[in-house]
NUTORDREN-345858 format. One record per residue (C-alpha): residue in one letter; x, y, z. Coordinates in steps of 0.02 Angstrom, whole numbers, plus 50000, padded with zeros to 5 digits. Each point is the difference from the previous one (the first is absolute). Example, Ala and Ser with C-alpha at 12.3 -4.5 7.8 and 13.67 -1.06 7.14 Angstrom:
<resn: a, x: 50615, y: 49775, z: 50390>
<resn: s, x: 50069, y: 50172, z: 49967>
REM end
This chain:
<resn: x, x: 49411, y: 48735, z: 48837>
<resn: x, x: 49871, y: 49873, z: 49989>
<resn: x, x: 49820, y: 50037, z: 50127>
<resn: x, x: 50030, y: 49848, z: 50111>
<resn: x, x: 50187, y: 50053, z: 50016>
<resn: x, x: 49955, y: 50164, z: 50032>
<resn: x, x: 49869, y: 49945, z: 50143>
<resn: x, x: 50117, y: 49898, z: 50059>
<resn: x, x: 50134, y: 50124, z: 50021>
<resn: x, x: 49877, y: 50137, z: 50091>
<resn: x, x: 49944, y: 49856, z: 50115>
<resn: x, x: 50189, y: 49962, z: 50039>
<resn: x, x: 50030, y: 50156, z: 50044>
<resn: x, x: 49850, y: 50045, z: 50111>
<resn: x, x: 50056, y: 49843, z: 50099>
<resn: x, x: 50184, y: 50084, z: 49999>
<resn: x, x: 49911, y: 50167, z: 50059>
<resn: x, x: 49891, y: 49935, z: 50138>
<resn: x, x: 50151, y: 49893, z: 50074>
<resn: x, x: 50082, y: 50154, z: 50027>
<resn: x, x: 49869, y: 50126, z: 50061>
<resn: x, x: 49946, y: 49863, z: 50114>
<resn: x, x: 50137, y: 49911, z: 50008>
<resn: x, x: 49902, y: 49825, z: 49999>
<resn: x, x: 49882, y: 49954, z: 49869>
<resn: x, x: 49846, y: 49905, z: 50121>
<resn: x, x: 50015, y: 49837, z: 49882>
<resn: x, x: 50201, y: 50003, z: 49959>
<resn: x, x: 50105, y: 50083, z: 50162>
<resn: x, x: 50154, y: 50026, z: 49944>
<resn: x, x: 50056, y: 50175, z: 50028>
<resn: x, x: 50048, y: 50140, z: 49896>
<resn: x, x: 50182, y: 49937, z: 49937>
<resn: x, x: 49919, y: 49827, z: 49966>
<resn: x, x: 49856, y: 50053, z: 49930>
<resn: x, x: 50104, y: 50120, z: 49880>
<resn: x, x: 50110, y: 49849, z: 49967>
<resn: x, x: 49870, y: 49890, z: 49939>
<resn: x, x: 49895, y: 50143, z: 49893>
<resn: x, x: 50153, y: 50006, z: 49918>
<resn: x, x: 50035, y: 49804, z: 49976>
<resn: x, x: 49810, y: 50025, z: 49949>
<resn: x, x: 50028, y: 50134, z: 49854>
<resn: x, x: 50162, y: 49878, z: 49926>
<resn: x, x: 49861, y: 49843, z: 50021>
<resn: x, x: 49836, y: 50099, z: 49902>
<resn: x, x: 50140, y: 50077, z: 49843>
<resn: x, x: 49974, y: 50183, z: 50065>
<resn: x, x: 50193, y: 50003, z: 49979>
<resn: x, x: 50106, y: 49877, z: 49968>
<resn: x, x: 50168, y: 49938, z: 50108>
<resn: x, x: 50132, y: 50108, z: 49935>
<resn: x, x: 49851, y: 50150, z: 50023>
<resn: x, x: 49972, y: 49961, z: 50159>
<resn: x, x: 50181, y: 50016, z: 50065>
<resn: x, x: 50039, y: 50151, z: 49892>
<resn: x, x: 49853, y: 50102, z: 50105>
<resn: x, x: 50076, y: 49967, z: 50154>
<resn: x, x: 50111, y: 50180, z: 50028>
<resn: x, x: 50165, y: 49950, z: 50091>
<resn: x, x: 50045, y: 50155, z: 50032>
<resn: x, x: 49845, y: 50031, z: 50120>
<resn: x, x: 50039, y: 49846, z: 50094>
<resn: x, x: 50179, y: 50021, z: 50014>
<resn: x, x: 49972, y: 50170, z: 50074>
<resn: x, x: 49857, y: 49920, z: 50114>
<resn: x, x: 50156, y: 49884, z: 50069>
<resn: x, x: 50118, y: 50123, z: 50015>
<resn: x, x: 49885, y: 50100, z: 50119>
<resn: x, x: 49933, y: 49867, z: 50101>
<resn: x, x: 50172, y: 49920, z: 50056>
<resn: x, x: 50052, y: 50171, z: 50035>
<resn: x, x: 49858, y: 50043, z: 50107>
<resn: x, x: 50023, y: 49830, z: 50079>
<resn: x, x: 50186, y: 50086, z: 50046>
<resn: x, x: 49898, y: 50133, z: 50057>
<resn: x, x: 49886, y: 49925, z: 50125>
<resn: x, x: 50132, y: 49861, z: 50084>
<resn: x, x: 50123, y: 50180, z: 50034>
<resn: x, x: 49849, y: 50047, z: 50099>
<resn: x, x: 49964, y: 50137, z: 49906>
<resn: x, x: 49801, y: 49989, z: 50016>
<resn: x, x: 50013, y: 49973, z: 50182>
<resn: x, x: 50080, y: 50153, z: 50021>
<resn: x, x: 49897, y: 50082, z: 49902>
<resn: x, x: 49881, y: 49954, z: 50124>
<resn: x, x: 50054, y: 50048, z: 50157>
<resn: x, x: 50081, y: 50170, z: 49937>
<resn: x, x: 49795, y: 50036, z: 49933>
<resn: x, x: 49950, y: 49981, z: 50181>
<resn: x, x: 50138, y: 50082, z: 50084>
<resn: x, x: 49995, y: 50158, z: 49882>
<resn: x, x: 49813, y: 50010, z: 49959>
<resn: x, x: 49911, y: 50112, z: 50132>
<resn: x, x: 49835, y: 49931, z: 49986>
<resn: x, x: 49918, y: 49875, z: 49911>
<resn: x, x: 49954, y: 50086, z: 49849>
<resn: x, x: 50178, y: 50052, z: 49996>
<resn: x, x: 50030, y: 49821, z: 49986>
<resn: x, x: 49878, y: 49965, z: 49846>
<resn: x, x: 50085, y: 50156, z: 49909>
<resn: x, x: 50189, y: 49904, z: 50043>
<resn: x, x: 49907, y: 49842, z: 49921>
<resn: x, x: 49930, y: 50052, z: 49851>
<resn: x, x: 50171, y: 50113, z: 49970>
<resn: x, x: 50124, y: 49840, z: 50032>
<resn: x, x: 49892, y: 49902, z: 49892>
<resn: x, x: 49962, y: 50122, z: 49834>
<resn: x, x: 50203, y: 50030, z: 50000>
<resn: x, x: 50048, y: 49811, z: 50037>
<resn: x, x: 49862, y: 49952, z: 49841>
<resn: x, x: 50102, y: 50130, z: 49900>
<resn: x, x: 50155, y: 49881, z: 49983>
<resn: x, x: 49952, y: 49853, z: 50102>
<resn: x, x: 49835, y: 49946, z: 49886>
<resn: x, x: 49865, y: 50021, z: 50111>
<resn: x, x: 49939, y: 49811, z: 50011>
<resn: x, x: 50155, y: 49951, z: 50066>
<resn: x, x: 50003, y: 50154, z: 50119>
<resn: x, x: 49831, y: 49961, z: 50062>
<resn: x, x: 50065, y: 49817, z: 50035>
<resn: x, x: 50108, y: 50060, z: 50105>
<resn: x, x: 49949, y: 50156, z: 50108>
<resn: x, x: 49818, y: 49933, z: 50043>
<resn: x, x: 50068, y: 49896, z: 50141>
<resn: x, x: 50099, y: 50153, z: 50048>
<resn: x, x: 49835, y: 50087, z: 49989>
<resn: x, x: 49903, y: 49871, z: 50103>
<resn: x, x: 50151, y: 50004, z: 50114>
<resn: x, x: 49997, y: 50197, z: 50031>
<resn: x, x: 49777, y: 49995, z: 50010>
<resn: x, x: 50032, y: 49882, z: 50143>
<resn: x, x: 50127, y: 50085, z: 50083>
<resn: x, x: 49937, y: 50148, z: 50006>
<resn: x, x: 49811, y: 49965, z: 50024>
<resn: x, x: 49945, y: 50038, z: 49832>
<resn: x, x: 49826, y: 49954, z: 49902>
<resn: x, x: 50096, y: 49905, z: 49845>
<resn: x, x: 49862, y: 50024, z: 49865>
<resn: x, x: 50072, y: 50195, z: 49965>
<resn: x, x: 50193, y: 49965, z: 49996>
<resn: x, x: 49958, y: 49845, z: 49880>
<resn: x, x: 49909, y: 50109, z: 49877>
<resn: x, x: 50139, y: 50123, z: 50028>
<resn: x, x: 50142, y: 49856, z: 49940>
<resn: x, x: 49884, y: 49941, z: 49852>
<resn: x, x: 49981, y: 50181, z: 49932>
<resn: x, x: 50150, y: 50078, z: 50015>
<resn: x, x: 50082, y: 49859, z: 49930>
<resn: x, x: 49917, y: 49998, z: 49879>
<resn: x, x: 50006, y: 50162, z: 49973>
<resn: x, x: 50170, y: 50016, z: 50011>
<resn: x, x: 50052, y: 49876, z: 49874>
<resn: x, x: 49923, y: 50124, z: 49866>
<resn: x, x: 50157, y: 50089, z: 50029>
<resn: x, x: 50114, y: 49910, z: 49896>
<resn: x, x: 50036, y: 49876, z: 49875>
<resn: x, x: 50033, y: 49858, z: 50147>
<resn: x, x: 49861, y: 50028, z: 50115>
<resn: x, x: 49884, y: 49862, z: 49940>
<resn: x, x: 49992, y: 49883, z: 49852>
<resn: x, x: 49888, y: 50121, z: 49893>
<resn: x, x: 50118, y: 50117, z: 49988>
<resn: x, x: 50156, y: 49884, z: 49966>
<resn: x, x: 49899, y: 49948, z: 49843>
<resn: x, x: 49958, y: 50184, z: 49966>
<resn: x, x: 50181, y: 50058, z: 50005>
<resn: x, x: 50039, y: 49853, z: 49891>
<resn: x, x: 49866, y: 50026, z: 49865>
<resn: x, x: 50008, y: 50183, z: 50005>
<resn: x, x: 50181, y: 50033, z: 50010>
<resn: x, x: 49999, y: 50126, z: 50116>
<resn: x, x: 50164, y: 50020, z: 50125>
<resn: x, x: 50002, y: 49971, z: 50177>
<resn: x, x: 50036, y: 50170, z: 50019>
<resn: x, x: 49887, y: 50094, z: 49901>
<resn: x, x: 49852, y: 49908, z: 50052>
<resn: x, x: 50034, y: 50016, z: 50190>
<resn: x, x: 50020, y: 50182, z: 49945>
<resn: x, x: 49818, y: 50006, z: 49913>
<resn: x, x: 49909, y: 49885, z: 50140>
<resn: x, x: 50069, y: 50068, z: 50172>
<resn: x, x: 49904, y: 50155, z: 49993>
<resn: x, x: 49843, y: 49896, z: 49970>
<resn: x, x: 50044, y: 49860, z: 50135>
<resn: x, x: 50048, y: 50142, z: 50145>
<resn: x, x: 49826, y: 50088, z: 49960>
<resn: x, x: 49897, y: 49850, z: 49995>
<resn: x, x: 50100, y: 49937, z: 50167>
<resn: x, x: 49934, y: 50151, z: 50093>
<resn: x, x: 49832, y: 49975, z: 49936>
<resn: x, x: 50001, y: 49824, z: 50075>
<resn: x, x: 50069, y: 50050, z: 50169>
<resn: x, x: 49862, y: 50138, z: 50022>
<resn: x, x: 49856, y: 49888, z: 49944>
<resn: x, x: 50086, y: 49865, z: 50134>
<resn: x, x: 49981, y: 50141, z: 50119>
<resn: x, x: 49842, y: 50048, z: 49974>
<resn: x, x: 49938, y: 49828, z: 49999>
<resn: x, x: 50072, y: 49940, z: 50147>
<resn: x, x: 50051, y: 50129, z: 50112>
<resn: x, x: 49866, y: 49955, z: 50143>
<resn: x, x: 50041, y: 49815, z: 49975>
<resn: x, x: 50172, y: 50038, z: 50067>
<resn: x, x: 50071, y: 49999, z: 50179>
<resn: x, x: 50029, y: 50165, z: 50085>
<resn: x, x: 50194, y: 49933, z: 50038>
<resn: x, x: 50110, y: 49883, z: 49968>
<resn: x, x: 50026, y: 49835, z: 50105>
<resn: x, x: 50183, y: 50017, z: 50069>
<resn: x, x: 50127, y: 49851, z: 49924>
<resn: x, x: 50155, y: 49933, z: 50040>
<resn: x, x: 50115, y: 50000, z: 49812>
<resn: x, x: 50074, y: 49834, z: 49951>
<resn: x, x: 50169, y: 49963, z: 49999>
<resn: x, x: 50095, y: 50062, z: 49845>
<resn: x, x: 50158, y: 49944, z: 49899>
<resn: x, x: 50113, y: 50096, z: 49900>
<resn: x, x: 49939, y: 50030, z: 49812>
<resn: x, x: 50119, y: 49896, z: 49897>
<resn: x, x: 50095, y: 50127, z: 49880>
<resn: x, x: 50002, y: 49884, z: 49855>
<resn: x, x: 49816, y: 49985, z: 49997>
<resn: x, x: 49958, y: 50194, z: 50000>
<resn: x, x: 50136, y: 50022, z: 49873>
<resn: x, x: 49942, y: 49864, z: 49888>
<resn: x, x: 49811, y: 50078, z: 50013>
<resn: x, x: 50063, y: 50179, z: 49983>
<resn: x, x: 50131, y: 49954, z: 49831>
<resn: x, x: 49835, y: 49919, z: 49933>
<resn: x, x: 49878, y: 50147, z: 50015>
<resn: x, x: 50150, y: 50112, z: 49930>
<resn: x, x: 50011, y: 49868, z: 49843>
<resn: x, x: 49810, y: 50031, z: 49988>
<resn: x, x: 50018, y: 50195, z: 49970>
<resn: x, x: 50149, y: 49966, z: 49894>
<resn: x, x: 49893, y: 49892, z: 49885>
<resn: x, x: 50088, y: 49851, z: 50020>
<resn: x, x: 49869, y: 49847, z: 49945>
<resn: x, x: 49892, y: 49996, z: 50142>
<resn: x, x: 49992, y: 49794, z: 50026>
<resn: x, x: 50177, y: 49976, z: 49988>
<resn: x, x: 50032, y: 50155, z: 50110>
<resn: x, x: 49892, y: 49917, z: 50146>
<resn: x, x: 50082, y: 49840, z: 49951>
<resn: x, x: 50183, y: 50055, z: 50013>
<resn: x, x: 49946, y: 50083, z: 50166>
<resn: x, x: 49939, y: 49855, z: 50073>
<resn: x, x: 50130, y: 49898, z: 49937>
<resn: x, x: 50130, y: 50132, z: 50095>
<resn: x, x: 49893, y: 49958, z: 50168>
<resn: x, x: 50030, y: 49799, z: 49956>
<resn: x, x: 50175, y: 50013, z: 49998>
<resn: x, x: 50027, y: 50117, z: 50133>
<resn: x, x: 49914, y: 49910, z: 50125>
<resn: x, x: 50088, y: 49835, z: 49962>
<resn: x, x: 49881, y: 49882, z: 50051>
<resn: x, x: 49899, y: 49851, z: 49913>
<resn: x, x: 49877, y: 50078, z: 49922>
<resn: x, x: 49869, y: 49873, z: 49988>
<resn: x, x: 49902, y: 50042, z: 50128>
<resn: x, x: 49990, y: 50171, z: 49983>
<resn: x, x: 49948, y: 49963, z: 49800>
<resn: x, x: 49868, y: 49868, z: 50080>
<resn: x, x: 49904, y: 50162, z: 50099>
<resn: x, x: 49984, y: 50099, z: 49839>
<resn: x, x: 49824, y: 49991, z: 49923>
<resn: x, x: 50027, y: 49881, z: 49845>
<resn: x, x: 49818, y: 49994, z: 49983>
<resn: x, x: 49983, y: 50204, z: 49952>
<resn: x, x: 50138, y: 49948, z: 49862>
<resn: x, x: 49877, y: 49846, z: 49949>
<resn: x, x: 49858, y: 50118, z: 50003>
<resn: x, x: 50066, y: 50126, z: 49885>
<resn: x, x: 50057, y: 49902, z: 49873>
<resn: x, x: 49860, y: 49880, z: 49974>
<resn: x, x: 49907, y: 50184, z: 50003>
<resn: x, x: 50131, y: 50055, z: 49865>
<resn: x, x: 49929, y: 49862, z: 49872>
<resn: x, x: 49818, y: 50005, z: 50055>
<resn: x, x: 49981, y: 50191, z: 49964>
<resn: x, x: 50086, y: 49973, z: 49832>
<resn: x, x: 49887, y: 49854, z: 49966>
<resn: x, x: 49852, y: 50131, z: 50023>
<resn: x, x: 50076, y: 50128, z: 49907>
<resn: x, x: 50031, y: 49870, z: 49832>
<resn: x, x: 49799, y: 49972, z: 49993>
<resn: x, x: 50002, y: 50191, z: 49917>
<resn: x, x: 49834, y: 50009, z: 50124>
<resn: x, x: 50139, y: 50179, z: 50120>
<resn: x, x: 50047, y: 50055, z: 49825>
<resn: x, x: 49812, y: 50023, z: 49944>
<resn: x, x: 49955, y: 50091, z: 50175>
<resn: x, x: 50119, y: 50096, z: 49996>
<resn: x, x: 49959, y: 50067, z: 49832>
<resn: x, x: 49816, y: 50012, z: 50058>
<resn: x, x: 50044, y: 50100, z: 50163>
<resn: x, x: 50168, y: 50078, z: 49930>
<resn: x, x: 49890, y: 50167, z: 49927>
<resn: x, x: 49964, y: 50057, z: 50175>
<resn: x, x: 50199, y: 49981, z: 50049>
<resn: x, x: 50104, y: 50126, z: 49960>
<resn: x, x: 50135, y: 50109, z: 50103>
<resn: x, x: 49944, y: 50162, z: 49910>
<resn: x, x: 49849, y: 50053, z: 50122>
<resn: x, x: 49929, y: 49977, z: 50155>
<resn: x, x: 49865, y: 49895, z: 49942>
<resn: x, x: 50134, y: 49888, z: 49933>
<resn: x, x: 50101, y: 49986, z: 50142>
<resn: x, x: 49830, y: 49951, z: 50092>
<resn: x, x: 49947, y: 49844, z: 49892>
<resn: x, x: 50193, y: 49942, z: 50009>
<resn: x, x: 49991, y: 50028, z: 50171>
<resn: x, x: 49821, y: 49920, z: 50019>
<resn: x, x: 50045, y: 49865, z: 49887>
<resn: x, x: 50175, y: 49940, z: 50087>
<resn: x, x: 49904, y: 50023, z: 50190>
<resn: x, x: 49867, y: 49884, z: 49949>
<resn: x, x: 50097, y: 49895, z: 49884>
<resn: x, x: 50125, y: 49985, z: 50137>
<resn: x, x: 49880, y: 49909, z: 50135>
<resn: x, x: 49925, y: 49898, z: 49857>
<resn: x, x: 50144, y: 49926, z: 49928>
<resn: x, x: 50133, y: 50034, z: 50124>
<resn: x, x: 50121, y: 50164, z: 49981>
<resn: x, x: 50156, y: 49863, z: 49923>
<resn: x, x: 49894, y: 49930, z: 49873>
<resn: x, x: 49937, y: 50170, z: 49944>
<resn: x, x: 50148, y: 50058, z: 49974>
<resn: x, x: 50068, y: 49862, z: 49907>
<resn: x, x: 49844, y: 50016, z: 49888>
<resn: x, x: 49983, y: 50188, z: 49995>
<resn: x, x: 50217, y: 50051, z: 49976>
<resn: x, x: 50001, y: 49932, z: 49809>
<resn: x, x: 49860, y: 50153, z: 49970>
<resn: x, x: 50064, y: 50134, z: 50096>
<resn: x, x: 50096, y: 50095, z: 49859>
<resn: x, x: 49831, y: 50014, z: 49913>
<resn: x, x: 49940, y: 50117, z: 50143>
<resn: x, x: 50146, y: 50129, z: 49993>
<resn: x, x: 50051, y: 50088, z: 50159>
<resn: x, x: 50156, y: 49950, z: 50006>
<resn: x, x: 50112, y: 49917, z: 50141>
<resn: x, x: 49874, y: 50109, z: 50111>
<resn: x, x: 49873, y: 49855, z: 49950>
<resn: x, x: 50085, y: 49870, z: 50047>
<resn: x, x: 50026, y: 50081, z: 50164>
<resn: x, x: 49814, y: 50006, z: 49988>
<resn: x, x: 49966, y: 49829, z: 49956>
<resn: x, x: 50097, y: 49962, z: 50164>
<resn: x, x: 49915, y: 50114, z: 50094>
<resn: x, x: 49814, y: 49941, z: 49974>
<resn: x, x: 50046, y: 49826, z: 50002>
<resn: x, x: 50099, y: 49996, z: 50156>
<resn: x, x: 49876, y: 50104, z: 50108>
<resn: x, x: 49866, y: 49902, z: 49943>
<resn: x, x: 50055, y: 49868, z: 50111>
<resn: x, x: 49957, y: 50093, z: 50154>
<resn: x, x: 49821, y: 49985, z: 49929>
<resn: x, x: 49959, y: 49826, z: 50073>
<resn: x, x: 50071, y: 49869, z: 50121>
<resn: x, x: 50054, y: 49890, z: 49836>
<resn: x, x: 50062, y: 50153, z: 49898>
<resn: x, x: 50182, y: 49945, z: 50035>
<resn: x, x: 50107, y: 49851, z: 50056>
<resn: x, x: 50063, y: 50146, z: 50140>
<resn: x, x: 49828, y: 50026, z: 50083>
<resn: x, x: 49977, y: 49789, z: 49987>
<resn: x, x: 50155, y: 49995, z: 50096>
<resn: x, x: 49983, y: 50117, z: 50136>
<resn: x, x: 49809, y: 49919, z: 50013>
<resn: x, x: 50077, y: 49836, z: 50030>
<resn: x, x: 50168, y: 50044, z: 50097>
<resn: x, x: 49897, y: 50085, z: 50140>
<resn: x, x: 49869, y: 49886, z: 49977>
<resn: x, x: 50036, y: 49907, z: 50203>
<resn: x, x: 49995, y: 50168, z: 50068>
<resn: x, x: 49840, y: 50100, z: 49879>
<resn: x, x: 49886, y: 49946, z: 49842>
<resn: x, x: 50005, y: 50153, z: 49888>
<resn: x, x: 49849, y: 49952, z: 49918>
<resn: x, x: 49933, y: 50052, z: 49801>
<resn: x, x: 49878, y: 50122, z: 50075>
<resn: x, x: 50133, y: 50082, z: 50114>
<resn: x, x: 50125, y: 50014, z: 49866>
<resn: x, x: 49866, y: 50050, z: 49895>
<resn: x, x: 49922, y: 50164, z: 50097>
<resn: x, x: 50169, y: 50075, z: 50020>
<resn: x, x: 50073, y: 49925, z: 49825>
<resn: x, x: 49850, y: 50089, z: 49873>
<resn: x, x: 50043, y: 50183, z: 50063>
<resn: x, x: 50161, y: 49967, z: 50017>
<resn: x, x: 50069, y: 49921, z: 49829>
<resn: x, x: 49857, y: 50151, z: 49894>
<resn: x, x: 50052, y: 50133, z: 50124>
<resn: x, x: 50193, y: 49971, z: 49983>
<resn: x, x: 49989, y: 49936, z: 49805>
<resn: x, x: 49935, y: 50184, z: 49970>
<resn: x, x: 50147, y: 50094, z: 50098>
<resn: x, x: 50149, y: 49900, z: 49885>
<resn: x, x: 49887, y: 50020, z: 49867>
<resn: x, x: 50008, y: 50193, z: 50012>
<resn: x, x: 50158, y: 50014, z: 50085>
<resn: x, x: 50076, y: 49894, z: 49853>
<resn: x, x: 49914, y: 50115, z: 49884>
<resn: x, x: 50084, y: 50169, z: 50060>
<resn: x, x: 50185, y: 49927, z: 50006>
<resn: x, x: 49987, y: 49936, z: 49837>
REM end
């Protein structure tokens, strides 16, 4: 690749990077799924790959399982699942911290199956919803939903988009990595809650604010069905897209309406985002410029010793906030095999990377989202996120790390 191509294809995707840490680049606003979308209209225009390229990078399978979950969740929340969720935290939790535990809990297990953007779409009005209810300071039980979730989509191989394009570059069942990462994610969960206890334990009320529940429908049987026949198609190791796909597609039919609308609420621009992302990060990757640092850093990586499970671990933490934990992964799967370990590195790899995004405020789509959906009630701020993120994402990163280590 020639030196002005090459230029041009770092500068393309720094814009592509800032757009989405920031989501609006001061001189171009356009968002994260349009700025994706023209970085990679941008790597087609400079010859960093050509047409045919371009549209081979973008991994179907990913965004098929992306739709599957997020019409299903959409299922979810119009059943009044979330609201429920809601007032049963408040009228079973004996005290507020009670209540932050029954957060981060509902949230790390919904992020398990769920992915945890979409979960965090969808339960921080619910947590907004119980904070004011039941007179509660909303900075603590926001952190708690950010975490956990993400937390809790290390689980398995559905919990957030890393992971779907771990289990599809690695190979490694539904089953048998749920099997490797739960001990990790249940470990590092507990970590979280006690550092969310320690931290805010004064800030919270001495009781809770009594509430009246909200009126409640029946749960419609062919929704929970649908959702539970999906999860069991997971474990069976059915393909994981067309799994979520067919479930959804179960919830269409059985509810027998026009589905237009419901297909109009779903977030098209996440689906935008991740493909233009798809050919952006294989843009990068073609320049040879990953290849050579990972050769220069690849010494120090190893799954053999401690000290090599500590520059992985270093590496993916820091590489995760730099470049983004998707992007990483995309750039860092193709070398994995090199490092040895296993499926239990994989399970690593998703580990670091997905815990890393508690680090900062724009260390995941899922703490952007909770930022902005409880944004008319509380700014969680960078340096907010930030004083309870560091210790945290290095404090619970460690526990998997060593938890992962024994049971494997």
């Amino acid at each position: 690749m020639g030196d002005l191509r090459l230029v041009a294809t770092l500068l393309v995707f720094a814009l592509t990077w800032w757009s989405m840490a920031v989501r609006a680049v001061p001189f171009l606003p356009l968002g994260r799924a349009a700025g994706a979308l023209l970085g990679a209209v941008l790597m087609v225009a400079i010859g960093a790959l050509t047409p045919d390229a371009a549209l081979a990078a973008v991994d179907l399978s990913t965004l098929a399982l992306l739709l599957g979950m997020m019409i299903q969740t959409d299922f979810l929340a119009e059943a009044g699942v979330f609201t429920r969720v809601a007032d049963t935290l408040l009228a079973r939790a004996r005290s507020p911290f009670g209540v932050l535990a029954a957060v981060s809990g509902v949230s790390a297990l919904l992020s398990a199956f769920l992915v945890n953007d979409t979960v965090c779409l969808f339960l921080t009005p619910v947590v907004v919803l119980t904070c004011t209810r039941g007179g509660l300071p909303l900075a603590p039980y926001l952190l708690a939903l950010a975490t956990s979730a993400n937390i809790g989509s290390a689980a398995t191989l559905v919990g957030n988009p890393q992971n779907m394009l771990i289990g599809r570059m690695s190979g490694v069942t539904f089953a048998h990595f749920a099997a490797l990462a739960a001990p990790a994610t249940l470990a590092g969960f507990l970590v979280n809650l006690g550092l969310l206890r320690l931290f805010y334990a004064r800030t919270l009320p001495a009781a809770l604010r009594p509430s009246t529940p909200a009126p409640t429908r029946p749960m419609p049987r062919a929704v929970m069905l649908a959702l539970v026949a999906t999860v069991a198609a997971f474990f069976a190791g059915a393909h994981l897209g067309f799994a979520a796909l067919a479930g959804a597609c179960a919830m269409l039919v059985a509810a027998r309406t026009d589905a237009r609308p419901r297909l109009a609420r779903l977030d098209w621009s996440l689906l935008l985002f991740f493909a233009g992302l798809f050919i952006v990060v294989r843009a990068l990757e073609a320049t040879g410029l990953v290849a050579s640092a990972w050769s220069a850093i690849a010494g120090g990586l190893s799954f053999d010793s401690a000290h090599g499970i500590t520059g992985f671990s270093a590496a993916m933490l820091v590489g995760s906030n730099v470049v983004s934990n998707v992007p990483l992964v995309l750039l860092v799967g193709p070398h994995m095999p090199s490092l040895g370990g296993g499926d239990a590195a994989w399970v690593a790899l998703a580990w670091v990377t997905t815990v890393a995004g508690n680090l900062t405020l724009v260390g995941s789509v899922a703490n952007l989202i909770v930022a902005e959906g409880a944004r008319a009630s509380h700014t969680l701020g960078f340096r907010e996120h930030l004083r309870f993120g560091l210790p945290s994402t290095l404090l619970v990163t460690l526990t998997g790390l060593l938890v992962l280590r024994i049971f494997t």
